[in-house]
N, C-alpha and C positions, 0 to 999 in steps of 0.2 A: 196318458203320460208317454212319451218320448224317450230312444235313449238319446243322447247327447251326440249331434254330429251323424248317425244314422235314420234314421227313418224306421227303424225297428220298433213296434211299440210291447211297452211292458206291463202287465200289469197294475191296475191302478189298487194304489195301496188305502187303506186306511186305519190309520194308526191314531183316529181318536179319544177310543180308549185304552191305553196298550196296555197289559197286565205283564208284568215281568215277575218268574218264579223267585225262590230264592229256598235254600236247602233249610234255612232256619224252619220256617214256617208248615214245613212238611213233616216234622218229625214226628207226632202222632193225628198224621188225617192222612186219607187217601189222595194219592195225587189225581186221577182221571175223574173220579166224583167230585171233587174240589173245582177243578178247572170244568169240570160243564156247568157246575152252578153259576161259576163266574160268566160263562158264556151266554147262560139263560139270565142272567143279570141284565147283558147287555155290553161285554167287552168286546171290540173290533177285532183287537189282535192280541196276540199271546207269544210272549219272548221265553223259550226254555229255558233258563239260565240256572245250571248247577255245578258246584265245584266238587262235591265231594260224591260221587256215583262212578263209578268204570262206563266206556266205551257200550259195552254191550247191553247192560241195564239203561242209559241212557238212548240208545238206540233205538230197542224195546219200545220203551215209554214214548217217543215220540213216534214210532208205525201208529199207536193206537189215539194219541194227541193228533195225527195227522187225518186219521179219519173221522175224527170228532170235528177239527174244527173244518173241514169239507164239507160236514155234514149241515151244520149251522153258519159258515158261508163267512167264519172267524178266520183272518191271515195267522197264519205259523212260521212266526222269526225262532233262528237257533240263535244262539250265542256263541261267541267265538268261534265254536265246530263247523268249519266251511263244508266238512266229510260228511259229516253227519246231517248237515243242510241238503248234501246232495242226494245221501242214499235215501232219504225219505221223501224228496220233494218239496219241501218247504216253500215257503211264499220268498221268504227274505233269510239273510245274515248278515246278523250287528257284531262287530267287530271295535275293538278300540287301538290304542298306542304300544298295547303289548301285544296285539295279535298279529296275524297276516295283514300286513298292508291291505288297503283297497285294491290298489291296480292288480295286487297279484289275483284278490280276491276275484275279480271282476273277469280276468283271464281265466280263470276257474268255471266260475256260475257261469260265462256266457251271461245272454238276455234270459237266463231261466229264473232266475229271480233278483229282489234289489237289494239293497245294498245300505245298511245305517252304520255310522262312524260318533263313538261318546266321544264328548270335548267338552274341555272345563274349563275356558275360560275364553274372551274375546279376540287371548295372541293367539292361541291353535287354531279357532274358529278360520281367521284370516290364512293360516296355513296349510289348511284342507282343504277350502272353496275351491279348489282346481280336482281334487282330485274325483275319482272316477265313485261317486254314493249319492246316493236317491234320497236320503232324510239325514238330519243331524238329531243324536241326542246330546241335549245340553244340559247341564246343571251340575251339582246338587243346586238348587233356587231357592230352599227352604233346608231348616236347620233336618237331618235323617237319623235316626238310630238303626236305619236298617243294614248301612256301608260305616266299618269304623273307619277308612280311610279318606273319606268323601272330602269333598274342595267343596267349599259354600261360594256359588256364586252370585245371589241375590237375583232378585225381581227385574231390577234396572237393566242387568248386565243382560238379561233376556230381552228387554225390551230393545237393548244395542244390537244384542246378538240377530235380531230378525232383522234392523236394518240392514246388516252388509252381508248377508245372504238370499240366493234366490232360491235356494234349498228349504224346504219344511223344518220346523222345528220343530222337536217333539221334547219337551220340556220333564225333568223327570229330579225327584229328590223332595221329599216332607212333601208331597202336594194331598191335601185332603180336598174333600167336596165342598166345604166354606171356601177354598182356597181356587176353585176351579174358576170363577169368574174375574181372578186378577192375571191368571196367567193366561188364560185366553182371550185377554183382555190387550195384554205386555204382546200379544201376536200369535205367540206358538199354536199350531197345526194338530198338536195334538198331547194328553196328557198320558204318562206312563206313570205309574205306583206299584208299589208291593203291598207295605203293608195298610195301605189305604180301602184295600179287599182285603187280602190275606190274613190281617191283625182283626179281622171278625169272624168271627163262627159263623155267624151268619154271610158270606160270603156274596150271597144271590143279592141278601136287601145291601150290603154295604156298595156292589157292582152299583146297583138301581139309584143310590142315592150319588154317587158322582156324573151318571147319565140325566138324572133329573137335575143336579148343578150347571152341566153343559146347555141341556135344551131350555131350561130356564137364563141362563145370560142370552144364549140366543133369541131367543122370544124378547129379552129387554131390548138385545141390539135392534131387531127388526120395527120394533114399536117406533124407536127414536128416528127410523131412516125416512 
């Protein structure tokens, strides 16, 4: 991958199976045991995302998430925290409408890492395409109980949304492992959940059975080509 207009090349991401935290889910299990089961499941990448922790506890937690997922060769997106992306090195920083702009973002990180923008709906989509980000998250696609504020943007509106972008789409909201073969079907590059992992104890076999959802459509696509 390319950045745009230089010749600098960036890290190539992969964001097929992207696991994004969420504070709910954490409040009686270990966060670092959690997230390597998910990793030994089979997650590419791993989006920090918490609201309710301080600066320094959150800090913390990702030095030792950052040598984990190095160690298993898993990308490490921050949310929102451009700071906190920098002081540990992360792979990426996903950013939305209420955060720092991209471009600012971008004058920040340099080429040290990319860059994801959430957008919910096909008018934002069209108002982003310019701007300076390496993958789009789009949805909610599927009804979620995980966000009470979520925008339901259905299957279709994915299947638009990869027409009039040359940006990846990483498609994210209610997506379960039955559900993995229509949206990567609709186009998107790759699928994000919460509690699609998270909402199991078992964490490692719920990872495995959305990677066996993936390589199973894949192996149908291949047969039919």
């Amino acid at each position: 991958m390319h950045r745009r207009g230089g010749g600098l090349s960036l890290k190539a991401m992969n964001l097929s199976i992207y696991l994004v935290t969420d504070d709910a889910f954490f409040k009686d299990r270990d966060l670092i045991s959690t997230i390597e089961q998910a990793i030994q499941g089979g997650i590419t990448a791993l989006q920090y995302r918490f609201k309710q922790k301080s600066s320094r506890q959150m800090y913390e937690e990702l030095l030792v998430l950052r040598e984990l997922t190095k160690r298993y060769g898993v990308d490490l997106v921050v949310n929102d925290r451009v700071d906190l992306a920098l002081a540990v090195e992360a792979d990426g920083v996903h950013v939305g409408e209420k955060d720092l702009p991209p471009d600012v973002v971008r004058k920040l990180v340099g080429d040290k890492m990319y860059i994801g923008y959430s957008v919910n709906s096909l008018e934002k989509l069209r108002e982003v395409e310019h701007l300076p980000i390496d993958y789009i998250g789009f949805g909610s696609i599927y009804e979620t109980s995980t966000k009470e504020d979520y925008k339901l943007v259905g299957i279709e509106a994915l299947r638009q949304a990869v027409k009039m972008t040359s940006k990846p789409i990483v498609a994210i909201g209610g997506i379960t492992h039955y559900r993995v073969a229509e949206v990567l079907e609709a186009g998107a590059k790759g699928i994000a959940v919460v509690s699609a992992i998270l909402g199991f104890e078992n964490v490692k076999s719920a990872t495995q059975s959305l990677v066996e959802a993936c390589k199973s459509y894949y192996r149908k696509k291949m047969h039919f080509l």
